[in-house]
C-alpha positions in Angstrom: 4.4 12.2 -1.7 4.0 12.4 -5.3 0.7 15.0 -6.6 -0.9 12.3 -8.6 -1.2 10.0 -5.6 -4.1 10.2 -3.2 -3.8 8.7 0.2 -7.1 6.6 1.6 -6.2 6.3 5.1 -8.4 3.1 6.6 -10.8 2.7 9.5 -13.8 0.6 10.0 -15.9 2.4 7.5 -13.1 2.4 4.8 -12.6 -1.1 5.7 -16.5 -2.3 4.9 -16.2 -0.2 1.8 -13.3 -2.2 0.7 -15.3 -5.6 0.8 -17.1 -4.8 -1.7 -14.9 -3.4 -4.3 -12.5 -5.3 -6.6 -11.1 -2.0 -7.7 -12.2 -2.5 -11.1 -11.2 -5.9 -11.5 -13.4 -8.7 -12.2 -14.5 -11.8 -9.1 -11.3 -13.8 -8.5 -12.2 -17.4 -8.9 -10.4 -20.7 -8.1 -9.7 -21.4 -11.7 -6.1 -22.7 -13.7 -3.0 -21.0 -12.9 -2.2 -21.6 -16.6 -0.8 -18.1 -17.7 0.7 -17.8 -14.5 4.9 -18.8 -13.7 5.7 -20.0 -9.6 7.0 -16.8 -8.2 10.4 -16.4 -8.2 10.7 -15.2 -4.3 12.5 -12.5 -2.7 13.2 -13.9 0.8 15.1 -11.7 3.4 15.3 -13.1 7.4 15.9 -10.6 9.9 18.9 -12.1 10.9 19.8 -11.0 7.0 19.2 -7.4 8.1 21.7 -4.9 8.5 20.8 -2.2 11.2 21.8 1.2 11.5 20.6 4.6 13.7 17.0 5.6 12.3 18.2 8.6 13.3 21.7 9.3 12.5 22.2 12.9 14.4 21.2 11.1 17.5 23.7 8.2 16.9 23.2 4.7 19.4 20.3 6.7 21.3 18.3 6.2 18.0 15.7 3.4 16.6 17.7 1.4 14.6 16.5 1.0 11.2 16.6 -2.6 9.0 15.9 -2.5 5.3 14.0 -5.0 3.8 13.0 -3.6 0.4 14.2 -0.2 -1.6 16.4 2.2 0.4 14.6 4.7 2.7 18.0 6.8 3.0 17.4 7.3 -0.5 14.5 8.7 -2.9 11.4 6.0 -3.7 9.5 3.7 -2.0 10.7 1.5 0.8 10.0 -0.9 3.5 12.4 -1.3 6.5 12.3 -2.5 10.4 12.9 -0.3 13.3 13.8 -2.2 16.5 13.1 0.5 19.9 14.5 -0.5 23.0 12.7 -0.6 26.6 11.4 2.5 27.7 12.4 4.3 24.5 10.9 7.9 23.9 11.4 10.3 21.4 11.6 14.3 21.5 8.9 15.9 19.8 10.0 16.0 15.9 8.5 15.6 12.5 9.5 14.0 9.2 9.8 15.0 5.9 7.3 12.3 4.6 4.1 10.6 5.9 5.2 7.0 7.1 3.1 4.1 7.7 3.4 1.3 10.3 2.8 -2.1 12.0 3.6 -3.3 15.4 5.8 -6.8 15.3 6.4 -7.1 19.0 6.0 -5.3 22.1 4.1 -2.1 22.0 4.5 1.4 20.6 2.8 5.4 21.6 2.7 7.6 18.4 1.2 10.7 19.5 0.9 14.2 19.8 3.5 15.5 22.3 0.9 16.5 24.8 -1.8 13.1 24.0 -1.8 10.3 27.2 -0.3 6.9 26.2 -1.8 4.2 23.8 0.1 1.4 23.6 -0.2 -0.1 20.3 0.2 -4.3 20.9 1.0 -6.7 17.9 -0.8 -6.5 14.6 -1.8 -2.6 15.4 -2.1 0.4 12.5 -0.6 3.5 12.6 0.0 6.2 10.1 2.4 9.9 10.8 1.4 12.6 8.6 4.8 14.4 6.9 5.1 17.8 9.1 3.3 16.8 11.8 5.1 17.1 15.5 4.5 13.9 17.3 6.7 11.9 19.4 7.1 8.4 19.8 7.9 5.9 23.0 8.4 2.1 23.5 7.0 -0.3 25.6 9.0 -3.3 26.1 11.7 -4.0 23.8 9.8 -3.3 20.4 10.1 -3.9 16.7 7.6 -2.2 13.9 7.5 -2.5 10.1 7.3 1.0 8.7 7.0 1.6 4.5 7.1 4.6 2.6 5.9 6.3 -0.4 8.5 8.1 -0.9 12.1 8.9 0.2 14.4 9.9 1.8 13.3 9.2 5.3 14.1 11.9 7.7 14.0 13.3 11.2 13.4 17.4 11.7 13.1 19.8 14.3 9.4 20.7 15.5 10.1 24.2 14.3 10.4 23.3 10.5 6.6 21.8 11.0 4.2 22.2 8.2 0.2 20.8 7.7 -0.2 18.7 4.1 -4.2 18.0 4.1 -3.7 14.2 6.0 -4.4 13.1 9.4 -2.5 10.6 12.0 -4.4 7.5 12.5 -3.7 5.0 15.3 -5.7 1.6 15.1 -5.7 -1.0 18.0 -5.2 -4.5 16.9 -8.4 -4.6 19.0 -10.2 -2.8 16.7 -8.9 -3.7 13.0 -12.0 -5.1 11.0 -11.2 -8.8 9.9 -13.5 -10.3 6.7 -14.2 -13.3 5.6 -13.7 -15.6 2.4 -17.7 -14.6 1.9 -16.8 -10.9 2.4 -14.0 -10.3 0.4 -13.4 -10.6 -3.2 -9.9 -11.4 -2.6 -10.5 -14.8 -1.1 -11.7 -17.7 -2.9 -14.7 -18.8 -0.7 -15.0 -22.2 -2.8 -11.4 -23.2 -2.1 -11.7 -23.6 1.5 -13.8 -26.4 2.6 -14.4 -24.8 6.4 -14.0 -21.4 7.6 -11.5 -22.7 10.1 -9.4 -23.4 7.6 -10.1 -19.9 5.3 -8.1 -17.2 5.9 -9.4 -13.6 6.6 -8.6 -9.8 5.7 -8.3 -6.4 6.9 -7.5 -4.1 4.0 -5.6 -0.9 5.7 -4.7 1.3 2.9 -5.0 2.5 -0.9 -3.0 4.8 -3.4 -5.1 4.9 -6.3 -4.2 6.7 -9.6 -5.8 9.7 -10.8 -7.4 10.0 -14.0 -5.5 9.6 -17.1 -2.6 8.5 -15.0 -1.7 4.8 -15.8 0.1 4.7 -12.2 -0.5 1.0 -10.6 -3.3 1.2 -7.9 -1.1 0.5 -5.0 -3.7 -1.7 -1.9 -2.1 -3.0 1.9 -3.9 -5.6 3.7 -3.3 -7.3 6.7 -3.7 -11.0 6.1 -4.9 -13.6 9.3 -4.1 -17.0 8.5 -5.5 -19.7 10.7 -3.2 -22.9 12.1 -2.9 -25.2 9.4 -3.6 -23.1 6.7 -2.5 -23.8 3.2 -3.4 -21.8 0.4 -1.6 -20.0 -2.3 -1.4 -16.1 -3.2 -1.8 -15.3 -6.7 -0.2 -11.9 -8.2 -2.3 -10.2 -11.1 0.3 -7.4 -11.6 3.8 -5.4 -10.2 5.5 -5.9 -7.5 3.8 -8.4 -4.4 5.7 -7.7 -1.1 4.5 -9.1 1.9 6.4 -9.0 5.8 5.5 -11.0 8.3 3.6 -9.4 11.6 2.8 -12.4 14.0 3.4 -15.9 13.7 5.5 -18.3 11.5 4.8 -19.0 7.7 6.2 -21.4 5.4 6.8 -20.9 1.5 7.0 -24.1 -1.1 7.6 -24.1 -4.6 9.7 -20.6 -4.9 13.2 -20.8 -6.0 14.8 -21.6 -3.2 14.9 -25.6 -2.5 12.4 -26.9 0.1 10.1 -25.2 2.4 11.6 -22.3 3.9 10.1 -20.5 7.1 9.7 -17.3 8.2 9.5 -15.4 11.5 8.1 -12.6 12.2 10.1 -9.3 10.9 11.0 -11.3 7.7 9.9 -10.1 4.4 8.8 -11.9 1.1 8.2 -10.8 -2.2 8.1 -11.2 -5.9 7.1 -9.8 -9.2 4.6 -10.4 -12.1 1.8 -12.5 -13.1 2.4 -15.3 -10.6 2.1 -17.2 -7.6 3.5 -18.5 -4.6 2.5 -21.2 -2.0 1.9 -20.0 1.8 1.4 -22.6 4.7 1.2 -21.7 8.6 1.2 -24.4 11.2 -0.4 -21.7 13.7 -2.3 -18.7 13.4 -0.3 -16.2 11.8 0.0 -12.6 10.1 0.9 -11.1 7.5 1.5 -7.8 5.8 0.8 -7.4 1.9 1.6 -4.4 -0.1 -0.1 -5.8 -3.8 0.5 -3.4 -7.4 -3.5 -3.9 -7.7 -5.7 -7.4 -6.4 -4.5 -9.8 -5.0 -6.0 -13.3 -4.8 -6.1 -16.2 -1.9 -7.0 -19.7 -3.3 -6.3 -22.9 -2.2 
């Protein structure tokens, strides 16, 4: 991980924090999109993905790995699927980066080598320190959307082991702090009518800049939208790339013709100042990794 970025890892006092802070930004309001252009979308299914051994040393006994944004074989950021079959387990190992992840499906142990099960279900947080031995099993057959700061993404021996200041974290969808449109910043409390119909956030994690460095303030949320929802994310700034945890979503008024929907595993994205239009005919999930504020409005 670069030196001028500084990890804030989330739990539920980072999370209350959060709510209050617009990172320097003024109150999003429901006001004109004028200034803003209909995002041009980004939309990758997983039956677009190619797999491949997470692993390659360990060949078909290995995770297999699905990009959906960047290259994690290669060096930068990246987002990518890894699907983990029944009864999966991993030898103690560590990796050459710290990795973050969410569960899709099924359930997932990241651990010490010596720590009793917790099985992570859907919707679950969990971050792996670089040089850290830990191992990792499957429950079911499982899938998990894992992003990285920077790559490439590898698998070592415990014996090449080193500490780098950060800690694991493992959070239990049981235990992720939701907020409301009148908690959070990011959602437009006046453009929802009913907070059945309002959608609700969990922010996870935040890469801010230093001082004097003009790199973008990289924020990931988890995003809960109730059945029926229809509201419409609105970029400030970079890159907007969001994956879809639980659920089906829709998107209108993108580049591709008609509504187009998406199932869990499948990612989304787009760049700029702009916006794009999100339905879900029943509750759903979402991931969103935003260069800076995002808002929700309806």
């Amino acid at each position: 991980m670069s030196n001028n970025l500084r990890p804030v890892f989330s739990g539920l006092l980072v999370a209350i924090a959060m709510s209050v802070s617009s990172f320097g930004q003024d109150t999003f309001r429901a006001e004109s999109l004028d200034g803003y252009s209909i995002a041009k979308t980004q939309v990758v299914h997983v039956s677009e993905v190619s797999w491949q051994p997470l692993n390659p040393a360990r060949g078909d006994k290995a995770p297999k790995a699905g990009t959906l944004w960047g290259d994690q074989t290669k060096p930068g950021k990246s987002g990518f699927l890894v699907k983990f079959l029944d009864g999966f387990s991993s030898p103690p190992h560590i990796h050459n980066i710290t990795y973050r992840g969410v569960v899709i499906s099924g359930g997932l142990h990241n651990d010490d080598p010596n720590a009793e099960p917790m099985w992570m279900p859907v919707t679950s947080y969990w971050t792996q320190p670089a040089g850290e031995v830990h191992v990792t099993a499957a429950r079911g057959s499982s899938v998990a959307y894992v992003e990285i700061q920077e790559g490439p993404y590898l698998v070592m021996p415990p014996e090449k082991a080193f500490g780098n200041q950060e800690r694991p974290l493992n959070v239990d969808a049981s235990n992720i702090v939701w907020l409301t449109a009148s908690e959070s910043e990011w959602i437009d409390e006046a453009s929802f009518n009913s907070s059945a119909s309002a959608p609700a956030i969990a922010y996870l994690w935040q890469i801010a800049s230093q001082e004097n460095d003009d790199t973008p303030v990289v924020s990931c949320s988890l995003v809960r939208l109730p059945a029926g929802f229809e509201g419409t994310f609105v970029n400030e700034q970079g890159a907007f790339r969001s994956v879809v945890i639980q659920g089906d979503v829709s998107l209108e008024g993108h580049d591709v013709q008609g509504p187009e929907t998406l199932s869990p595993g499948a990612y989304f994205g787009f760049e700029g100042k702009a916006f794009q239009t999100v339905s879900a005919s029943k509750d759903a999930v979402i991931y969103v990794r935003s260069e800076g504020p995002f808002r929700i409005i309806r």
